[in-house]
C-alpha positions in Angstrom: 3.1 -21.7 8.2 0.0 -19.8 9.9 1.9 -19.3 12.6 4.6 -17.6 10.5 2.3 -15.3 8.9 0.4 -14.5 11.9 3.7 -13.3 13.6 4.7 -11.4 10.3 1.3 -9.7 10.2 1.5 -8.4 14.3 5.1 -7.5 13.4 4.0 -5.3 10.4 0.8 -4.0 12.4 3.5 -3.2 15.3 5.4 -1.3 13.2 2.7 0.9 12.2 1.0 1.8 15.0 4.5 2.9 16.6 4.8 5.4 13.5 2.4 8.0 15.4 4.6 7.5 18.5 7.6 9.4 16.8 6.3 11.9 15.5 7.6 15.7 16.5 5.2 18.5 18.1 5.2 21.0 15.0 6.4 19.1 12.4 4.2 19.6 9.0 3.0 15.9 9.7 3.7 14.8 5.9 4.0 11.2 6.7 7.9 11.3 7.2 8.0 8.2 8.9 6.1 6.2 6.4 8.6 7.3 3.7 11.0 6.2 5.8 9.5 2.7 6.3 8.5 2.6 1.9 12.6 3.2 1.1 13.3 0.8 3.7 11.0 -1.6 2.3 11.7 -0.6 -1.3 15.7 -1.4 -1.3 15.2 -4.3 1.3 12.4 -6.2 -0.8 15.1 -5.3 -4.2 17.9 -6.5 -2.5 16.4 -10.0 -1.5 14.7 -10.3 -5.0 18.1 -9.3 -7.1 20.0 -11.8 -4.5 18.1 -14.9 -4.9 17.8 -13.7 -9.0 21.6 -13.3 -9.2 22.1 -17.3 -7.1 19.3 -18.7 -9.4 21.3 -17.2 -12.7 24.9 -18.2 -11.2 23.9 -21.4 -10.1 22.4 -22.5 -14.0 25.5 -21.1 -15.6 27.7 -22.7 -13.4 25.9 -26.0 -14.1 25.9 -25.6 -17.5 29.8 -25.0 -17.2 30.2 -28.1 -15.0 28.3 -30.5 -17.6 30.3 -28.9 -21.1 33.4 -27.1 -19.7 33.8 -26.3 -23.6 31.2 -24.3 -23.4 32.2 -21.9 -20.5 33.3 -19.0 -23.0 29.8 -18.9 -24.4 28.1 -19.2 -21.1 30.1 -16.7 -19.3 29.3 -13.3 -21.2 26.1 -13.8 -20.8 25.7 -14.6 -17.6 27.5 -11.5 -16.6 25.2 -9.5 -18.6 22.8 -11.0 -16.9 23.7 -10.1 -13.9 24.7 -6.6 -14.4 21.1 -6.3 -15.5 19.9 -7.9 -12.5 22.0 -5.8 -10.3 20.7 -2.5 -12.2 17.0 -2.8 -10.5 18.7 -3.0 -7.0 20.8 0.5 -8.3 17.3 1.5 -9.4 15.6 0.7 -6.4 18.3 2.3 -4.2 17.8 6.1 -5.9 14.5 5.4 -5.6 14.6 4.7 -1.9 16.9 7.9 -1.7 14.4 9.7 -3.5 11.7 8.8 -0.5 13.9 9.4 2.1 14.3 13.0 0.7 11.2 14.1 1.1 10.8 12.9 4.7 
């Protein structure tokens, strides 16, 4: 595990000390890149946390299904709610990652 995270952390700190490297001669130097990197990392960390949200909730209603198929009707609806909920923060996180990359 420590040698996981130390790799993560060079990888992150490798990734942010290239920024400066891309940067253009005369451009207004308003951080562009780093809004680049905070949408990638806004709809990436939304789409891993509404994935593993969306296999957690299909994975209980499907149980529940598999132990009282009687019951599907009852479990179904709302596990599609559910998930059309769920599914609505990655949406949300998506226009907000548009949003940064606008102003880049």
């Amino acid at each position: 595990m420590k040698k996981f995270l130390r790799l993560s952390f060079v990888t992150v700190m490798a990734v942010f000390a290239a920024v400066p490297a891309f940067a253009q001669e005369g451009a207004a130097g308003h951080g562009g890149g780093l809004f680049a990197i905070a949408a990638a990392l806004a709809i990436g960390i939304a789409a891993l946390g509404g994935a593993l949200g969306q296999g957690k909730a299909a994975a209980a209603a499907l149980d529940g299904i598999a132990r009282n198929p009687a019951a599907s009707g009852k479990i179904f609806v709302p596990m599609i709610i559910g998930l059309a909920l769920i599914e609505s923060l990655v949406i949300y996180a998506l226009i907000i990652a548009f949003n940064l990359s606008g102003k880049a």
